[in-house]
N, C-alpha and C positions, 0 to 999 in steps of 0.2 A: 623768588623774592630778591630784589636789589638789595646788594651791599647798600646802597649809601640812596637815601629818599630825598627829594625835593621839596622845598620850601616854597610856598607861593606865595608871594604876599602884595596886600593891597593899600596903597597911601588914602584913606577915605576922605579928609577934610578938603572939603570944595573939590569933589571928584564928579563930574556928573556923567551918572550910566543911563543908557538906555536899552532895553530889550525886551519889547510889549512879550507878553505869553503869544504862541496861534494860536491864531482863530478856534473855537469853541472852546477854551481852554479858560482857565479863573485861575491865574496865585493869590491866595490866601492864608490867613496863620489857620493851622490847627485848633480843634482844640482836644481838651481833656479824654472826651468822649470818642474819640477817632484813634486813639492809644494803638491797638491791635491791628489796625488799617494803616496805621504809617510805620509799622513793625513791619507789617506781611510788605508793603512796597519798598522799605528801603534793602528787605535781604531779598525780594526779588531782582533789586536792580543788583547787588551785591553778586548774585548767584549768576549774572548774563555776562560778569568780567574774568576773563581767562588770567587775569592777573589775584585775583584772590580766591578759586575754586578750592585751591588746594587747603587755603585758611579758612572754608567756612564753620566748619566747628567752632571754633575761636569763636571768628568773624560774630556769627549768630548768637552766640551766648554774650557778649562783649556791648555786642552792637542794640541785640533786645533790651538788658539791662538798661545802659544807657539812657538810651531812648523814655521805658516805663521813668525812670527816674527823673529825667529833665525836662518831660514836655508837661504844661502848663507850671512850671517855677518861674519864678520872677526874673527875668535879664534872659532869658532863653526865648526866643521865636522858632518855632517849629514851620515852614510853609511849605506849604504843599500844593503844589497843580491838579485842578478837579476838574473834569469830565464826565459832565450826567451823573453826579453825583457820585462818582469813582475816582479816589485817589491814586495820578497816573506817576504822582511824581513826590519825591519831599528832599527836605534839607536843612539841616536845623543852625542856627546862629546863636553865640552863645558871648556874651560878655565876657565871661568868664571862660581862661583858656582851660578848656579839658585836652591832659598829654599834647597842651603846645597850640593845639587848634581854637579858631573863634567858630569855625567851619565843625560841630561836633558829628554829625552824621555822614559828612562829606555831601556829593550832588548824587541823586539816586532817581534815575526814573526808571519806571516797572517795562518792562522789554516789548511789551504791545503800544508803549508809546514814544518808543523811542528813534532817534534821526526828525524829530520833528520841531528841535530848538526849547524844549522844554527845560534840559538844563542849566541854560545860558538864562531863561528868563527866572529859574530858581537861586541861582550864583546871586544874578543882578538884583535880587529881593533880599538876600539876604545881607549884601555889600550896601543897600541903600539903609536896612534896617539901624546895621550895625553904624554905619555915616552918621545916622538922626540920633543913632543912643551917646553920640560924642566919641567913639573909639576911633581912634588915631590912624591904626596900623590894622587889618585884620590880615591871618595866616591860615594854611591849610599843611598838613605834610601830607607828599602819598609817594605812594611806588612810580618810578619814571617812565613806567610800563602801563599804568592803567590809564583807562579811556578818559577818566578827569582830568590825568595830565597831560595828557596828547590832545585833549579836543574841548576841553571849557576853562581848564582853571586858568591858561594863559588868557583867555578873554580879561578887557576890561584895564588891561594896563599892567595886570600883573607882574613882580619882580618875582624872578625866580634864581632861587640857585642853590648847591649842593647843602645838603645838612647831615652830615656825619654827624654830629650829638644827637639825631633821633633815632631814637630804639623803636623800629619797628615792630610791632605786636609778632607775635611767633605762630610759626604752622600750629594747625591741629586738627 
């Protein structure tokens, strides 16, 4: 785990992103009923990062919670990339900062659909969501070692830079 985590952040007002899903692929919001399916896909993608194996105890208890708690509450979108009716991908956007983040799940695709640009097009749903809800600024913190920060969260314009006042969640 990195001493000191990065801040990603995004200026949304009159930002325009683009990055359709691929081909057979749908982002859509969740809903209510898909609870257990964007649980099992966001620690599968969780579990394919060499950067938080060590924390998936934590990770999984932190990250289930979470999720059963926020997804269909009011200022939360949940979206998620479907395939044949299999959820390959999720990301949740939240009005409201949880521990600092507008980004509460972080980007998560499940490891059979991944390298195929599904995170970029989940990022971009969630940055247009948050644009339309009127939020200003949106932010992400993570490890300078994982795959969101090496290979999506910079998409899109992103400011990035050190954040020593974030307390990174702890091994377990």
């Amino acid at each position: 785990m990195a001493d000191v985590w990065l801040r990603f952040s995004w200026r949304l007002p009159g930002a325009a992103f683009v990055a359709p899903p691929p081909a057979g692929y749908v982002i859509r919001a969740a809903n209510k009923d898909e609870c257990e399916a964007v649980v099992t896909a966001a620690l599968a993608a969780y579990e394919t990062d060499e950067t938080w194996v060590s924390m998936m105890g934590r990770i999984r208890e932190r990250l289930s919670a979470r999720i059963r708690a926020t997804l269909g509450k009011p200022g939360t979108r949940y979206a998620v990339a479907v395939k044949d009716d299999e959820i390959a991908g999720v990301s949740a956007a939240s009005l409201e900062r949880h521990d600092g983040h507008n980004l509460i799940t972080g980007v998560c695709v499940v490891p059979a659909h991944q390298g195929r640009g599904l995170a970029r097009s989940l990022l971009l749903d969630n940055l247009v969501w948050l644009r339309d809800q009127g939020v200003e600024e949106a932010q992400v913190f993570t490890d300078p070692r994982a795959t969101a920060a090496r290979r999506v969260y910079p998409m899109f314009g992103a400011q990035v830079d050190e954040a020593p006042e974030y307390r990174a969640p702890e091994a377990a």
